[in-house]
N, C-alpha and C positions, 0 to 999 in steps of 0.2 A: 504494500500500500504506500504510495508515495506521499510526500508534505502536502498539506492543505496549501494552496499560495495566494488566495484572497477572500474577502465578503463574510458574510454570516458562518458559513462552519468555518473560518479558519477562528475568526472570535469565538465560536463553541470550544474550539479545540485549543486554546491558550486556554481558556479558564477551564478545563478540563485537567490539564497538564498542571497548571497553577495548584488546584484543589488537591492531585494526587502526591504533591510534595508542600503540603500543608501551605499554601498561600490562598488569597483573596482575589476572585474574579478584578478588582479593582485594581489589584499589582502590574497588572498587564499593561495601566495607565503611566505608572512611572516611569522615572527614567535612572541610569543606572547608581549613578552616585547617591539614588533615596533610600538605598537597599544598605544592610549589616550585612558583614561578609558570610554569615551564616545562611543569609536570605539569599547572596548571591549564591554558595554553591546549590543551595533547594531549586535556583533556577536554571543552573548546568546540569541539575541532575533529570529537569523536567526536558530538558532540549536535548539528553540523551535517551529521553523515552520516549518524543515526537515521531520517529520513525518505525516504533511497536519492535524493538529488538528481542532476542533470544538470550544473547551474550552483549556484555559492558565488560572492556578495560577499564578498571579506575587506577587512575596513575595519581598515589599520592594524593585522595579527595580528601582528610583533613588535616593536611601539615600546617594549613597556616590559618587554622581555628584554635582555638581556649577550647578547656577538656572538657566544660559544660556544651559546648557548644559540639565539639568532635561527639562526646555520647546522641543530641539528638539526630546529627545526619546518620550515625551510623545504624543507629535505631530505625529509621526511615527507612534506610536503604535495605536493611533486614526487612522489613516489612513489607516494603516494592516486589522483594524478593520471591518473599510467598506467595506474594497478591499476583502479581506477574509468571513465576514461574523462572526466574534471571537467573541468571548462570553471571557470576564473576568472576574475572582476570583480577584481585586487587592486590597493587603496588604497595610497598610500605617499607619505609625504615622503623618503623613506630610498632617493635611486636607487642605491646598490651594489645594495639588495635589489631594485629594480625589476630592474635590468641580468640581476641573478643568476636571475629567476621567469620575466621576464613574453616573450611571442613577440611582442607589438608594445605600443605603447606610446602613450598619449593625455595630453598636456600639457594641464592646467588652469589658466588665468589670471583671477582674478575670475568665478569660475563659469559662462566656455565655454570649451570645447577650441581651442587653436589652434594642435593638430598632433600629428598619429596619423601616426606610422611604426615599421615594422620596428624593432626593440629596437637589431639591430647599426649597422641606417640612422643611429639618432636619434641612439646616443653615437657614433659617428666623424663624421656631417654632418648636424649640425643644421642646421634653418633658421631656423626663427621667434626673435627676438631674447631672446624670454622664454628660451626651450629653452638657446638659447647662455649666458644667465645664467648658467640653473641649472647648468649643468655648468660652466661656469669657475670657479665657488664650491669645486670638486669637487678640490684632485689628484691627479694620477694617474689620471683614469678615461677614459683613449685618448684626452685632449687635446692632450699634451704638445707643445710649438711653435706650438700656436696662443695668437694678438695675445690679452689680455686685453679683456674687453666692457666698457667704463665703463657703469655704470649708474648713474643719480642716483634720488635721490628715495626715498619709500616708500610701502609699498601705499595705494592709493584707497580711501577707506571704503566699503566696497560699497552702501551705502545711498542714497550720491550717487555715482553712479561719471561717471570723464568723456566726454564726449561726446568720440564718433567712435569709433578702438581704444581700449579701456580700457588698455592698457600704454603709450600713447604719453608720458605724461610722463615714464617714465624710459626712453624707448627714446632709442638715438643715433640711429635712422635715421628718426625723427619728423618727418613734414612737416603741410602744413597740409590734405592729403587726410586723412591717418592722423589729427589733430586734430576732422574735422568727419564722420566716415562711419565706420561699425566694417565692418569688409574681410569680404568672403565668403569662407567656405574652398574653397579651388583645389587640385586633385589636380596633381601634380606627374610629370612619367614617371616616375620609380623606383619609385613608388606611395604617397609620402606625401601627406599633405594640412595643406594650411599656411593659415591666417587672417591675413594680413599683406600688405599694400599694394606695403612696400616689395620682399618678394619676389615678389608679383606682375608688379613691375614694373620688374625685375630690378636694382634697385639693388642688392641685395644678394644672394649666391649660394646 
């Protein structure tokens, strides 16, 4: 079904769209500077539902909200969800907000994945060294008694990255396979799938 592009339904169809991310047939009168920046994402979120999708990329939808305001869109967008039927792609450096959305979860290190598991899998047992970072940076997010991970070093310039796994210079569990070969990803039985050598090869659990 394409965009409505004038007259009567396309005005039915803003204040439809308005209504389904909590705003006022009358919003649609404004202009954009009259809006809170919460208003405005409600209104990115309704111009990404103008065309009746299946699946949304969200790159990043509350990095640059207050955490009262990040709980009501995420809450929204949970709710679109159901109402809709949507399927999300969502972006995040912000994992409470990953933990809070997302049903499984894919860790990004140097632009590959090296470890997609179940949401609850990933924060109580991680595997991949990177994943354990992240959440040790974290407290409180269902870590509490586990060993801290020394990590040295900082990110690779992606332009020259290092040979073998690209995270082995600040991994502790770095040998000189992980140095000279980047690991294939291995499904694991509980059904995650990990990019790492070292838990391939069960050095590490």
């Amino acid at each position: 079904q394409g965009i409505i592009k004038h007259g009567a339904p396309l005005d039915t169809r803003v204040a439809e769209l308005l209504a389904q991310v909590g705003l006022a047939r009358a919003d649609g009168d404004k202009y954009p500077h009259e809006f809170s920046d919460g208003q405005r994402q409600r209104i990115s979120i309704a111009r990404a539902l103008s065309s009746n999708p299946e699946f949304l990329v969200c790159d990043e939808p509350t990095s640059a909200l207050d955490v009262s305001v990040q709980a009501q869109i995420l809450n929204l967008m949970k709710d679109l969800q159901r109402r809709f039927g949507l399927t999300y792609l969502f972006i995040s450096h912000n994992l409470a907000v990953v933990a809070h959305v997302a049903d499984r979860v894919g860790v990004i290190y140097m632009g590959r994945i090296v470890e997609i598991a179940k949401t609850d899998q990933l924060f109580t047992h991680p595997h991949h060294p990177y994943t354990r970072m992240l959440l040790d940076a974290i407290p409180d997010i269902a870590m509490s008694g586990k060993a801290r991970t020394p990590v040295a070093g900082e990110v690779p310039n992606p332009l020259n990255p290092p040979t073998g796994c690209a995270f082995h210079p600040r991994c502790p569990h770095a040998d000189a396979r992980c140095r000279q070969k980047a690991p294939e990803t291995k499904e694991l039985p509980e059904g995650s799938s990990v990019a790492c050598h070292a838990v391939a090869e069960g050095r590490i659990a």
